[in-house]
C-alpha positions as CSV (number, residue, x, y, z in Angstrom):
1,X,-39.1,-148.4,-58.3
2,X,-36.3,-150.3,-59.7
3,X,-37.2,-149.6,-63.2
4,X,-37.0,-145.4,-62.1
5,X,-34.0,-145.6,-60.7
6,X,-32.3,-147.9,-63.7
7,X,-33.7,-145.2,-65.6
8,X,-31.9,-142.5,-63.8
9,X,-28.9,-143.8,-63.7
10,X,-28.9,-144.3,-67.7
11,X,-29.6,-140.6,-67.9
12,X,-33.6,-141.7,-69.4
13,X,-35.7,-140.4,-66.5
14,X,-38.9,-138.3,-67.2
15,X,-39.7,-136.5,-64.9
16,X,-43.9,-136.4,-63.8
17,X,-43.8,-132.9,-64.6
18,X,-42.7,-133.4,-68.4
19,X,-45.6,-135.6,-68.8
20,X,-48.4,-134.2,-70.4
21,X,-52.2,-134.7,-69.5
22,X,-53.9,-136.6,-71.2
23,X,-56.5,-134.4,-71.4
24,X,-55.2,-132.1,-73.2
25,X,-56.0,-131.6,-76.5
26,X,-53.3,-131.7,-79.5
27,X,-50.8,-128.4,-79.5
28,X,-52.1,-125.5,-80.9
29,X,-55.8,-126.5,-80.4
30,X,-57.7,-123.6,-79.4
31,X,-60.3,-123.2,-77.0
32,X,-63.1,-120.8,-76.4
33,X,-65.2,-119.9,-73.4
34,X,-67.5,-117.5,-73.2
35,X,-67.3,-115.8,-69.7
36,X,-69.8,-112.8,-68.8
37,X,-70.8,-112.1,-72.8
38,X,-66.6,-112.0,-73.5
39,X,-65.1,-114.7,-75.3
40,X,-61.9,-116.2,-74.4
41,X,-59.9,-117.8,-76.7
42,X,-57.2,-120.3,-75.2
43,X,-54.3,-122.0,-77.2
44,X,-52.7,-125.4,-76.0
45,X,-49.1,-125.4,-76.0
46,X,-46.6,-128.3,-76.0
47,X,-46.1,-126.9,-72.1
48,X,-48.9,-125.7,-71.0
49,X,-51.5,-123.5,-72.5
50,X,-51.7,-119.4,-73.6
51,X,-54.5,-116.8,-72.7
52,X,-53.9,-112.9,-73.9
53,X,-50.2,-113.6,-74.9
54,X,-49.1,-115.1,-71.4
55,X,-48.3,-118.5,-70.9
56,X,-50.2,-120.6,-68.3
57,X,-49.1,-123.9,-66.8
58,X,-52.7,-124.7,-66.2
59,X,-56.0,-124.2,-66.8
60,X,-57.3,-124.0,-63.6
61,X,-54.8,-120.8,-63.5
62,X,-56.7,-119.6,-66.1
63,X,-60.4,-120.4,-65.4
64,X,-59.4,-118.3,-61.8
65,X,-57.9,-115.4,-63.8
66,X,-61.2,-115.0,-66.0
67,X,-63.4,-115.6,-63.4
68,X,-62.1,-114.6,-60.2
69,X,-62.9,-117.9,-58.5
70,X,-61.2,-121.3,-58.2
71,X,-62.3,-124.0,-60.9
72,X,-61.3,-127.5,-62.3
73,X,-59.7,-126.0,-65.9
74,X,-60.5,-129.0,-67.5
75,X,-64.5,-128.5,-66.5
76,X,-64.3,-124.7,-66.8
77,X,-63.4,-125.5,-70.4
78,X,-65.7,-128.9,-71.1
79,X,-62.6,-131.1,-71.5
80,X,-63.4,-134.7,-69.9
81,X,-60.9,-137.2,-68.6
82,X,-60.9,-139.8,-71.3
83,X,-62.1,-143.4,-70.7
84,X,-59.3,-146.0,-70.6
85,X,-60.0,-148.3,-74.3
86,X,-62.2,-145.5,-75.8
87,X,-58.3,-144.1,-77.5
């Protein structure tokens, strides 16, 4: 707590939101999904990801937009949470 607010006060706070997942694959990766015979091409951004030429903060935003229902983005996709040691 200390440390966060040393780091505010020197103007070197990063904020949880600026953080990106580690999940994520590497900018500019793409991904594809197949939904209902179409296939749906995704691009990872520094800030979040692109579908169709509109920017998405999540995946999960867009895994509801393609199918109409609420999903994990990362499993809608096949992206796994990466076991700690295995970098």
């Amino acid at each position: 707590m200390l440390g966060l607010l040393a780091d505010e006060v020197g103007g070197t706070l990063t904020r949880k939101s600026q953080i990106a997942d580690p999940r994520n694959p590497v900018v500019d990766t793409k991904l594809i999904r197949e939904w209902n015979e179409v296939e749906h091409t995704i691009t990872v951004l520094r800030d979040g990801f692109e579908w169709q030429g509109r920017p998405y903060k999540s995946l999960s935003a867009i895994a509801r937009a393609i199918t109409g229902t609420r999903w994990n983005g990362y499993r809608f996709f096949g992206l796994r949470e990466r076991k700690r040691g295995s970098d």
